[in-house]
N, C-alpha and C positions, 0 to 999 in steps of 0.2 A: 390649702396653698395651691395656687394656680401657675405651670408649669409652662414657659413658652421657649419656644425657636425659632430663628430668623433664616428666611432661604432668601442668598442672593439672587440678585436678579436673572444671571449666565442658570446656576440651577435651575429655578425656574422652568428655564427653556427648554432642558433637556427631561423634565419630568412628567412622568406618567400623565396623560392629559386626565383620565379621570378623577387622579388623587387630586391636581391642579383644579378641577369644579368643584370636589366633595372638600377638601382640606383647605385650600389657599385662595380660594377665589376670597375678593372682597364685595360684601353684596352692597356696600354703597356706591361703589368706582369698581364692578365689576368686568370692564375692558376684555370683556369678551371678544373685540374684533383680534386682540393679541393672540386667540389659539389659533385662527386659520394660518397664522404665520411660521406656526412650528411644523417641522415635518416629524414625520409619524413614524418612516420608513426605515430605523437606525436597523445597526446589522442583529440586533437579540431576534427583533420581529420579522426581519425577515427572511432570519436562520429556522425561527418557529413556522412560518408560512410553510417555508420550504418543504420541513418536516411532515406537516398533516397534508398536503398536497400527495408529497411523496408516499404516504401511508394510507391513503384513499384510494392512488391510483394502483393499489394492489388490487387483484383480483377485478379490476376495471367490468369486466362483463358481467358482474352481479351488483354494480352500482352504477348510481347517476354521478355522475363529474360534470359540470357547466358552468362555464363561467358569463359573467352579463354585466353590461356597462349603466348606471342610472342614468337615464334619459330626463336629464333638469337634476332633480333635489330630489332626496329622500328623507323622511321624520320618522326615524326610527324612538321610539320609547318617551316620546312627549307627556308623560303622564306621569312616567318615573320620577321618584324620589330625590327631591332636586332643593338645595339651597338657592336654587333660583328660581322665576314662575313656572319656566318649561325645563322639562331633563332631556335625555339625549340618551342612548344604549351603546355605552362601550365596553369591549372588554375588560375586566377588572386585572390582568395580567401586564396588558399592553397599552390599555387606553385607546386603543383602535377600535373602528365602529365593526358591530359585529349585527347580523342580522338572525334573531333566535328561529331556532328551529321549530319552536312551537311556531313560532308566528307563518311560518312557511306554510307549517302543516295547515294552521288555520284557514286560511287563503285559499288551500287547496279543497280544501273539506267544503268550505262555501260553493265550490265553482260547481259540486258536484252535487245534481238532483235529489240519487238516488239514494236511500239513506242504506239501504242494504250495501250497497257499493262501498260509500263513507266508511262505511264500519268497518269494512272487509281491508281497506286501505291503508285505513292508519286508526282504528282499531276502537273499542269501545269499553264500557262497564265489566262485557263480559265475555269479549276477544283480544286475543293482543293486534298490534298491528303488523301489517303484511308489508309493509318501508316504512323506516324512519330515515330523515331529514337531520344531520347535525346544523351548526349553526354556519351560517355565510361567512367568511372570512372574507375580511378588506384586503383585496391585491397588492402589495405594496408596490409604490410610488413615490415619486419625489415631491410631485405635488402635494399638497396637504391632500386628504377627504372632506377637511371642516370647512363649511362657508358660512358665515353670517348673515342671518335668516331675519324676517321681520313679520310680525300677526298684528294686525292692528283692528281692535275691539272696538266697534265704532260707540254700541250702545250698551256700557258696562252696566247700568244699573238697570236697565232690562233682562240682561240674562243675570242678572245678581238677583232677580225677583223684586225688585224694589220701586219697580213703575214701567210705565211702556215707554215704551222708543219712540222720542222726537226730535226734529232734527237742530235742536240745541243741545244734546246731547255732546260731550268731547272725548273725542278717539283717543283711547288709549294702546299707544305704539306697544307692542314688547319682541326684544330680540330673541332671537331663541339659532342654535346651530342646527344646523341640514348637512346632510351628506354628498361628497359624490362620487365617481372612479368606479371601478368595478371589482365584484364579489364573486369568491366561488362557491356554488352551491355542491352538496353532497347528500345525496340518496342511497339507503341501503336496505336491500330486499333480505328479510327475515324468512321469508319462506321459498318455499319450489317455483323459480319462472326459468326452467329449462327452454324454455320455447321461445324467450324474449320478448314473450306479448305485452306483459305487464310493465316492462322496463320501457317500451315504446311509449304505451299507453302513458305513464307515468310521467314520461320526457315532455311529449304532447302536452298536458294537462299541466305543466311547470313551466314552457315556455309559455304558453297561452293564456295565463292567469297573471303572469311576471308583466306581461307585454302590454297587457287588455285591461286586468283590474290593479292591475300595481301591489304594494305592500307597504304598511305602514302606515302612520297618522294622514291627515289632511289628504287623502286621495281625490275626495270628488274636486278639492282645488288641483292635481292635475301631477300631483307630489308620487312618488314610491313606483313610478313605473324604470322597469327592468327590461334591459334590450340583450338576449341573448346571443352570444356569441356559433356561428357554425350552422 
């Protein structure tokens, strides 16, 4: 026997945006453009903001605190698990867009030649690492974060493997949400930088990868760059 519930429409609007894609979306008449209209910013979220802000900015001189504005759009977790073509990465608490920490750390690990260095950084098979990165939290705002985003597939049955690309081929549109507002990043040194070298170095190498190579899906189209604040 199959068990159902009806959420009015006023609910709806006040709910978790990710239970709103994974629960309630409908994938025929999906109206997607209806979440960039919800705000994000109610007082749970951003009594929780407040909190890990305020809990970071302890001991300040042994961590990174930065916050940065997206400069355009960001595609955070397009590949996720999604009752629709493309996902999105939000907190599973708040439904606010959340930028994972691994992904940071990845980004950073890339910029960096050295592999001895890599290792020594953020850590390997058979060292731990020397900082860890929690995840980005979305600043709260009045504005929404969510914009409605468009990718448009010119030659589906090309990359489907199913013949080459010609120019009768027909575009297929699909919407997908982006991000925008800004995040605050958090860095935490696990071992001895008495001397602030590493905390510099680490600052440098986060605003310079955030600004330059961005983070997140579709980059080389011009997506996930990060404008640090200070």
């Amino acid at each position: 026997m199959t068990s159902r519930f009806f959420v009015r429409a006023e609910q709806l609007r006040r709910a978790n945006t990710g239970l709103r894609l994974d629960k309630f979306i409908d994938q025929d008449n999906p109206e997607l453009e209806l979440l960039p209209k919800s705000r994000l910013d109610d007082g749970a979220y951003r009594m929780a903001y407040q909190r890990w802000e305020r809990h970071w900015s302890q001991e300040a001189a042994h961590r990174i605190l930065a916050k940065g504005r997206v400069v355009g759009r960001l595609a955070m977790g397009l590949g996720d698990e999604s009752v629709l073509e493309v996902g999105i990465r939000l907190s599973h608490c708040y439904g606010t867009p959340v930028i994972p920490g691994s992904a940071i750390k990845g980004v950073l690990r890339a910029r960096i030649d050295d592999a001895g260095l890599r290792d020594f950084l953020f850590g390997s098979q058979e060292s731990p690492a020397f900082v860890a990165f929690q995840d980005a939290w979305w600043i709260p705002d009045t504005r929404s974060p969510l914009v409605m985003d468009v990718m448009t597939v010119h030659h589906p049955d090309y990359y489907a493997g199913k013949g080459a690309p010609t120019d009768f081929d027909n575009p297929n549109p699909v919407q997908f949400l982006s991000v925008r507002g800004r995040f605050l990043f958090v860095g935490e040194f696990l071992g001895d930088d008495a001397s602030g070298h590493w905390k510099a170095y680490v600052e440098r190498l986060l605003k310079e990868t955030l600004e330059t190579d961005g983070i997140g899906g579709k980059r080389s189209a011009g997506y996930g760059r990060i404008q640090l604040e200070g």
